[in-house]
C-alpha positions, 0 to 999 in steps of 0.5 A: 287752760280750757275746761271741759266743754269750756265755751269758745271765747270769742276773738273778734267781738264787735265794737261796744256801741252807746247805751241809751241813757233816759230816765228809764234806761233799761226800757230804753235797752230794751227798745233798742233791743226790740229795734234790732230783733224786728230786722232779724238781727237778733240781740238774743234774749230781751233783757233791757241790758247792753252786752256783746250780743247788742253789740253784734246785733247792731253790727249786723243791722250796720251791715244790713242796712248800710247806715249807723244806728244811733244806739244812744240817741232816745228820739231817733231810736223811738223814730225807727220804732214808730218806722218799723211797727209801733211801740216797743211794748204791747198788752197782751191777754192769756188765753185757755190755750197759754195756760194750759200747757202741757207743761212738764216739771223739769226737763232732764240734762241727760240727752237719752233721757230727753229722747223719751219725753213726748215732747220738749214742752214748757215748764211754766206758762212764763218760759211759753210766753218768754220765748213767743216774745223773745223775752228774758223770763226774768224780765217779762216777770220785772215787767209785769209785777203781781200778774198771774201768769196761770190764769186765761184773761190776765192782762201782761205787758210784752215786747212787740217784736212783730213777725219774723224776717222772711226771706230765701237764704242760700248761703249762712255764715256761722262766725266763730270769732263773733260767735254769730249765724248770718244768713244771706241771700242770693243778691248777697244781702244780709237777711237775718242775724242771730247770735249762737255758741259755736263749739266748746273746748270739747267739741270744736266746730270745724272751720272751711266751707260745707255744703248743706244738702 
């Protein structure tokens, strides 16, 4: 049976795609991954790991984009690289402001506590900079080894995953049997892609169509 508030598995995932597979592999992933976010088809979290959300990802770019990407292909990934904004990593130098906050020491779980704070600010320069990269905090710390995060000038390593995807949306698509937000737009175009949990055992999202006013 289902937990409590147990996540919806999802019952139409898309299909597993190739993995890069060079010497430096999860590089490599994480390129990949870079590739699809700059589309605006977000494979969550930039972690240099394979998993249901690239697969969905790059289902989404098929769509958007009406061809096949060569997802185990290095040479052809670092061509589509090059296409769409260079290099999959960039440098990236800490200002006064990244440092500075403000930070809190913990976020509480409980929903009227959070309604008190000032602000849902960061807890850590790190989790700031993860999120304005769309990176996994873990893997900007993997990447950029002995970096002091809290100091202005600091010099790190972050994935260049260029401005996001603009566009007029009128209609979105939030698919539970891929657990996946897409949002189209009036030529019935694909825009943007992004991979999200909808509703739990205990809080089941509706299925039909809703207007958004």
């Amino acid at each position: 049976g289902t937990v409590e508030g147990q996540t919806i598995i999802e019952s139409d995932p898309a299909p597993q795609v190739a993995t890069p597979h060079g010497a430096n592999q999860k590089a490599e992933i994480a390129a990949l991954q870079v590739l699809l976010d700059r589309a605006g088809m977000s494979p969550g979290v930039i972690d240099g790991q394979m998993g249901s959300n690239v697969n969905k990802a790059v289902a989404a770019y098929e769509e958007k984009f009406g061809r096949k990407l060569p997802t185990g292909d290095s040479r052809a990934l670092a061509d589509e690289l090059n296409a769409t904004g260079g290099p999959p990593v960039i440098n990236y130098e800490l200002t006064a402001e990244d440092v500075a906050g403000p930070y809190v020491a913990s976020i509480p779980s409980d929903y009227a506590e959070k309604a008190q704070l000032p602000a849902m600010s960061f807890e850590r320069p790190t989790e700031k900079l993860a999120e304005r990269f769309h990176m996994d905090e873990a893997y900007l710390k993997a990447i950029n080894p002995g970096a002091d995060f809290t100091r202005a000038g600091t010099r790190i390593k972050v994935m260049n995953v260029g401005p996001n995807v603009k566009a007029d949306v009128v209609r979105i698509i939030a698919d539970k049997g891929r657990e996946q937000v897409r949002a189209y737009d009036a030529q019935g175009q694909l825009v943007a892609a992004y991979p999200s949990t909808i509703g739990s055992s205990s809080t089941p999202s509706p299925s039909g169509t809703v207007q958004v006013n």
